[in-house]
Backbone as CSV, one residue per row, in Angstrom:
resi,resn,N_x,N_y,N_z,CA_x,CA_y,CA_z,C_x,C_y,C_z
1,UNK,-104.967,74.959,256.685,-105.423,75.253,255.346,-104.811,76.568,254.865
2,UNK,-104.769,77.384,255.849,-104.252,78.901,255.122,-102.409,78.787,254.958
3,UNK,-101.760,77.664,256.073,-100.355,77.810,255.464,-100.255,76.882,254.277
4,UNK,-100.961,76.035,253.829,-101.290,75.795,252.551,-101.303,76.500,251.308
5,UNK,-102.732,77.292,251.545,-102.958,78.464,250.274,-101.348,79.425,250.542
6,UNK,-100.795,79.641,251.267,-99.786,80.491,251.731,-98.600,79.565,250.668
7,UNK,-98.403,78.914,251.203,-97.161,77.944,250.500,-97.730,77.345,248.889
8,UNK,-98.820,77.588,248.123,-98.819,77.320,247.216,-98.899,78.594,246.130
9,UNK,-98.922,79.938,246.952,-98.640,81.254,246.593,-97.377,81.630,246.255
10,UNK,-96.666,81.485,247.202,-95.208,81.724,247.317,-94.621,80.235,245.886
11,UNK,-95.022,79.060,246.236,-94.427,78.492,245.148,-94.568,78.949,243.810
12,UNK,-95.494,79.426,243.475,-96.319,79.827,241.893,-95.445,81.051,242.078
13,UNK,-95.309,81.799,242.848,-94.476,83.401,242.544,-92.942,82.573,242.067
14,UNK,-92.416,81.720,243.353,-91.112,81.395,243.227,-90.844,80.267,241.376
15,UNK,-91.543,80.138,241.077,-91.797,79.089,239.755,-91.584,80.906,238.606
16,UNK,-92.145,81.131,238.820,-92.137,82.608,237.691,-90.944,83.484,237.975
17,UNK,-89.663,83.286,238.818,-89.016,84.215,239.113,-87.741,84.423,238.028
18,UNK,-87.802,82.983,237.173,-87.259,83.597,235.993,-87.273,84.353,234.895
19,UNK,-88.187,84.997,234.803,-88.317,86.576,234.011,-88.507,87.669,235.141
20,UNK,-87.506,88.863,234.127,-87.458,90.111,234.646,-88.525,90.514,235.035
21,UNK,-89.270,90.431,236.171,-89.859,91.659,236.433,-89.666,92.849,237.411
22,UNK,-90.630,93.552,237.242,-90.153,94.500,238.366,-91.210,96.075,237.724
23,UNK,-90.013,97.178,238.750,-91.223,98.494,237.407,-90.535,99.444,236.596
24,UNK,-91.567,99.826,235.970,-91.270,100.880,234.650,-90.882,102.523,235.264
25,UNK,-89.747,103.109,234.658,-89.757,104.407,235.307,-91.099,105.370,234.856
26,UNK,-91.425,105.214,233.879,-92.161,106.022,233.024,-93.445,105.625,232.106
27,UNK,-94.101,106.638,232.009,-95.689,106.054,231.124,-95.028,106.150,229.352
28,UNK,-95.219,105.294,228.818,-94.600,105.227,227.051,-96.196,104.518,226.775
29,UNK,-96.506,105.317,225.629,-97.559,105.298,225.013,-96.865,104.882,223.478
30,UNK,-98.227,103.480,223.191,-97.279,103.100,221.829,-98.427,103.326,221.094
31,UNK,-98.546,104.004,219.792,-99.662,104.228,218.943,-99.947,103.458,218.236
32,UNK,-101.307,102.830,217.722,-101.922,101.907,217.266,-102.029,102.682,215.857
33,UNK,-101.583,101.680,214.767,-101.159,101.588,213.813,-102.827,101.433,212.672
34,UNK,-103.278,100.819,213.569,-104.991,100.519,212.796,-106.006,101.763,213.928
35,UNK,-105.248,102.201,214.509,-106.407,102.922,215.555,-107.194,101.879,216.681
36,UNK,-106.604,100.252,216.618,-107.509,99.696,217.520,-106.345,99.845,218.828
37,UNK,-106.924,100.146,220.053,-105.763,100.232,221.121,-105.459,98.974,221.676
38,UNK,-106.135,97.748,221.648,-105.979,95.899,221.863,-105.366,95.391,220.743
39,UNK,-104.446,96.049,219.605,-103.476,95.706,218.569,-102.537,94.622,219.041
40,UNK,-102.516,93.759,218.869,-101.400,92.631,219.108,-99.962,92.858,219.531
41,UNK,-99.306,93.502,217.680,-98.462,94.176,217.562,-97.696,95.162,218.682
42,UNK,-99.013,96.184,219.024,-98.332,97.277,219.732,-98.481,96.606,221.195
43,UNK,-99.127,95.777,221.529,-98.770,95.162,223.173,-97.617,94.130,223.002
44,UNK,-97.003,93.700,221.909,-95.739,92.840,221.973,-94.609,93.622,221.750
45,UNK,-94.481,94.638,221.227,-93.665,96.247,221.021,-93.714,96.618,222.632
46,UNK,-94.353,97.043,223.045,-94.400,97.724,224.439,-93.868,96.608,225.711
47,UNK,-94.427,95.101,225.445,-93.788,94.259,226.687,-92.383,93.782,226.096
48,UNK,-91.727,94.013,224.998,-90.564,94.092,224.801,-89.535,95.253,225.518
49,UNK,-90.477,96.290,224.940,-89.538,97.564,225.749,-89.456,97.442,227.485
50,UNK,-90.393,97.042,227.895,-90.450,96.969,229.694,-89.512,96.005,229.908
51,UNK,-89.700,94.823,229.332,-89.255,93.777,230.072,-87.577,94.313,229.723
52,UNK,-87.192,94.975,228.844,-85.371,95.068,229.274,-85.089,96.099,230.889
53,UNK,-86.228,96.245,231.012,-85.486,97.532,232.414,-86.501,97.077,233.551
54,UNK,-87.443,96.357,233.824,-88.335,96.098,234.613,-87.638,95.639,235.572
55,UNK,-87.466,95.766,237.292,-86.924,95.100,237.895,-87.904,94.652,239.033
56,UNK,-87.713,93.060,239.782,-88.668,92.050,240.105,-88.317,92.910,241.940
57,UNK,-89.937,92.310,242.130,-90.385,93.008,243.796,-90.105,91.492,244.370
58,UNK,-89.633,90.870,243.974,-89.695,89.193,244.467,-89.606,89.001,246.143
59,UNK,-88.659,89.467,246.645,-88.725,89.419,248.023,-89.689,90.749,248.817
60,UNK,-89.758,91.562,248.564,-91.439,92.284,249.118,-92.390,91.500,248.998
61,UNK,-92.431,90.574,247.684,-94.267,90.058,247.718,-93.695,88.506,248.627
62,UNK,-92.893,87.996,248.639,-92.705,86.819,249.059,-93.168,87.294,250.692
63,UNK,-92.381,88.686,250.966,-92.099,88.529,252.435,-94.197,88.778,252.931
64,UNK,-94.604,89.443,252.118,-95.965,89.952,252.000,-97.216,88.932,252.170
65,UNK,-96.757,88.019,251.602,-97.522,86.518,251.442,-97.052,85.947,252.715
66,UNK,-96.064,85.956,252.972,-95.573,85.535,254.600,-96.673,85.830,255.781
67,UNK,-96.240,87.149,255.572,-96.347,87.647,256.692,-97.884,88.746,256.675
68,UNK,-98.983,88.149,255.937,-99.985,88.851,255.200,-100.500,89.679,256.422
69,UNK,-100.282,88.783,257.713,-101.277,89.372,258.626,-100.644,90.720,259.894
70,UNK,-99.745,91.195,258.922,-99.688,92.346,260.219,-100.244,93.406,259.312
71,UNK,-100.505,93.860,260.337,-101.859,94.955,259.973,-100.632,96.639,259.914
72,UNK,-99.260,96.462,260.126,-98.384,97.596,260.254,-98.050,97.756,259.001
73,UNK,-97.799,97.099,258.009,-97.197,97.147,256.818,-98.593,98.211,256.219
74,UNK,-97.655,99.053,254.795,-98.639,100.017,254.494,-98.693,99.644,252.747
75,UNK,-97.898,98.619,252.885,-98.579,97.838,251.325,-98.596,96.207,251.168
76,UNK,-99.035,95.716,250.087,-99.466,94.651,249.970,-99.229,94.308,248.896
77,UNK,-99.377,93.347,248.430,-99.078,92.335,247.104,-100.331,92.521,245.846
78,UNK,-100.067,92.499,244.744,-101.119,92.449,243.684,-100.128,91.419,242.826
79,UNK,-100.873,90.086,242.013,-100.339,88.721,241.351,-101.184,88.891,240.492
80,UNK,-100.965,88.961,239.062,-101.354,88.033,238.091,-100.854,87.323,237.179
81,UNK,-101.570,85.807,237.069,-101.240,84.852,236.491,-101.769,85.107,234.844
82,UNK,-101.066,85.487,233.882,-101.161,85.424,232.207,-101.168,83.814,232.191
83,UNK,-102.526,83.196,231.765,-102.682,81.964,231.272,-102.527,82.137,230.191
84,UNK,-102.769,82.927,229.149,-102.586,82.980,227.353,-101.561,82.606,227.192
85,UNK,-101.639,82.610,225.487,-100.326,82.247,224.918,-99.539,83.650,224.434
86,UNK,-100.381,84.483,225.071,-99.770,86.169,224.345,-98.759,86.523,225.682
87,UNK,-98.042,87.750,225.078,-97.369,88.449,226.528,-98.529,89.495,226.691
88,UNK,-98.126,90.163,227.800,-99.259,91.224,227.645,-98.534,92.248,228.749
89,UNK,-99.089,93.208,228.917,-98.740,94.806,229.726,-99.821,95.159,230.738
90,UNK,-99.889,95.219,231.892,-100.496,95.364,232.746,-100.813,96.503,233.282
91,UNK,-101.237,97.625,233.586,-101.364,98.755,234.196,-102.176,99.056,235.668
92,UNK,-101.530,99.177,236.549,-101.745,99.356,237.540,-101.809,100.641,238.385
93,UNK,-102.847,101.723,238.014,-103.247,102.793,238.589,-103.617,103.049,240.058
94,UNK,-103.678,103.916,240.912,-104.341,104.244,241.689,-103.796,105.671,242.339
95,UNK,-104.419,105.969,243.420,-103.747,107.786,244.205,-102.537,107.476,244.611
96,UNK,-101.582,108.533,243.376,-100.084,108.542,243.598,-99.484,107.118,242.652
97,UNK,-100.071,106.683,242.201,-99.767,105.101,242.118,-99.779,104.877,240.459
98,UNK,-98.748,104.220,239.924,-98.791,104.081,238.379,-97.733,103.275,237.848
99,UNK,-97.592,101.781,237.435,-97.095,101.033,237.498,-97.621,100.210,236.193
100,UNK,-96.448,99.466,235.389,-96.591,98.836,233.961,-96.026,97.504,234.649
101,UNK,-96.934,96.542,234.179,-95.665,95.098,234.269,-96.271,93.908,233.524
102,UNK,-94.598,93.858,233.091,-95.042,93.170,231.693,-94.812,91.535,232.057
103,UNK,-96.472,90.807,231.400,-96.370,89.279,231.971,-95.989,89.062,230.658
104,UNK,-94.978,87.768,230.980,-95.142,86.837,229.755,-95.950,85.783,229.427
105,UNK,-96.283,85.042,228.590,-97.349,84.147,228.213,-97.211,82.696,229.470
106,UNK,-97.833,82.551,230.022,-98.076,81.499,231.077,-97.291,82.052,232.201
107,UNK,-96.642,83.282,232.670,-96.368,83.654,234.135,-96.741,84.173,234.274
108,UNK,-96.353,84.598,235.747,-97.011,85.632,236.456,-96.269,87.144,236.978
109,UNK,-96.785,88.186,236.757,-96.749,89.589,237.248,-97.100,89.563,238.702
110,UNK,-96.017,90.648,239.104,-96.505,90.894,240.571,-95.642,92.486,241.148
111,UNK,-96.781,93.202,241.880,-95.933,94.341,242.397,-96.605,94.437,244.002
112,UNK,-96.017,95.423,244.549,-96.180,96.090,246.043,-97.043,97.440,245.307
113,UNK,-98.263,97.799,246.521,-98.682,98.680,246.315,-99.389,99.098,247.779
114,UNK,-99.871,100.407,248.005,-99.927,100.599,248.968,-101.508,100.098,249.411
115,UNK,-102.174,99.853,250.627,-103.293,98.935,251.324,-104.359,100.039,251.137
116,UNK,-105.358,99.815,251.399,-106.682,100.389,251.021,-107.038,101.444,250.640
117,UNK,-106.740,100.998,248.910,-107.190,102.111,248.076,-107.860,101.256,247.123
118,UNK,-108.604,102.231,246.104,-108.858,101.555,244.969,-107.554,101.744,243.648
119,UNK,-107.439,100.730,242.875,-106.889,100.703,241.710,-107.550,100.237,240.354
120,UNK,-106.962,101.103,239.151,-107.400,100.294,238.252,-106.613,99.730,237.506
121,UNK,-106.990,98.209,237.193,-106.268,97.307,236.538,-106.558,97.229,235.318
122,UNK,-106.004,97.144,234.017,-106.034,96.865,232.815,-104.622,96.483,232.081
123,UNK,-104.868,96.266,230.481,-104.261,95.565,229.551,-105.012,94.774,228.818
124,UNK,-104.127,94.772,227.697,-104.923,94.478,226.432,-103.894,92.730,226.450
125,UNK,-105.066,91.519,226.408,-104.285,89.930,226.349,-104.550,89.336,224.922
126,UNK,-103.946,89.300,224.368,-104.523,88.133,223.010,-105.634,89.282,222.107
127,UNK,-105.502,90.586,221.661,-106.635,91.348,221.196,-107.848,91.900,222.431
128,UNK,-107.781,90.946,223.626,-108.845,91.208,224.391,-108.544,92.112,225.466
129,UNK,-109.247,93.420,225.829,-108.772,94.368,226.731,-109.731,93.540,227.922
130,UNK,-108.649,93.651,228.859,-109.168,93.493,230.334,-109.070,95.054,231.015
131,UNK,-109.954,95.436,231.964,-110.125,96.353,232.709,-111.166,95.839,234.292
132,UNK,-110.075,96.076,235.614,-111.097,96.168,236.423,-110.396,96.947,237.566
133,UNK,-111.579,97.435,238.522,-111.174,98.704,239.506,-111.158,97.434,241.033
134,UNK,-110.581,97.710,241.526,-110.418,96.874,242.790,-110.054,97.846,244.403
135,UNK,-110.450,97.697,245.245,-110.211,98.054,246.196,-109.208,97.648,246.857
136,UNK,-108.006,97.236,247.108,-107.096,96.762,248.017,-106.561,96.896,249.112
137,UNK,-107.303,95.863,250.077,-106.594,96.113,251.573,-105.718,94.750,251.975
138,UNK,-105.570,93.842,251.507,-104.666,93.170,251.303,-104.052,91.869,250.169
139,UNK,-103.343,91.107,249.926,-102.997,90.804,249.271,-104.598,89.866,248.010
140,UNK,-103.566,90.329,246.862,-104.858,90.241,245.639,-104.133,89.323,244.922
141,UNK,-104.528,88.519,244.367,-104.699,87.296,243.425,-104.795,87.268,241.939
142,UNK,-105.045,87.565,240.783,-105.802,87.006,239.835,-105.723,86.359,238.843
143,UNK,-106.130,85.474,237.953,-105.356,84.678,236.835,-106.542,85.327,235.247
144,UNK,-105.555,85.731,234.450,-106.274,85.671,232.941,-105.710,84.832,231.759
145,UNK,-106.883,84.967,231.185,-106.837,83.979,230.239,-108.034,84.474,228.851
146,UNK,-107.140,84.091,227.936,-108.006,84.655,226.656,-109.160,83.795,226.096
């Protein structure tokens, strides 16, 4: 059952590997034009700008999903699946840790980050801000949807 869930991980990453991803050098703050910070506009402005320089962790998270269970590696995988029809910008905080990645509408985002810490996750999908804090000690999952 688990080289199952294993091989239907790796397929869903390997299915999304045609858009750029990868990471942002830098924090770019785009200003909201109405003052609302879940502006449409300014999250399709901002996953435009990432996605020309973003570059994809594809073989770290592949090898990560592999090989989930050695306990030597000092990072791990974070996936999310954008079910909307929006793109959206992802932010991925934690100690030392600060990372943008931009999903497009029905794929999936994915980076390496280091094992048991907390992070916080957010982005604004379709007008709707997502925010959540997660602990990570090994590989994380999640799918949104507006």
């Amino acid at each position: 059952m688990k080289k199952l869930l294993v091989f239907a991980g790796i397929s869903v990453i390997l299915a999304s590997c045609n858009v750029n991803y990868g990471s942002y050098p830098g924090r770019t703050s785009y200003p909201s034009s109405t003052g609302n910070p879940g502006n449409r506009a300014n999250t399709e402005r901002e996953y435009n700008e990432l996605i020309k320089t973003f570059k994809p962790e594809t073989a770290d998270v592949l090898n990560d999903l592999l090989n989930s269970d050695d306990p030597k590696n000092p990072k791990t995988s974070i996936s999310v699946e954008n079910k909307s029809p929006c793109n959206m910008v992802l932010t991925v905080s934690g100690n030392n840790f600060f990372k943008k990645i931009p999903i497009g509408a029905g794929k999936i985002g994915y980076t390496m980050v280091p094992k048991n810490q907390n992070y916080r996750l957010s982005g604004v999908l379709c007008n709707s801000t997502y925010q959540s804090t997660k602990f990570i000690t090994t590989s994380y999952s999640i799918k949104l949807s507006n």
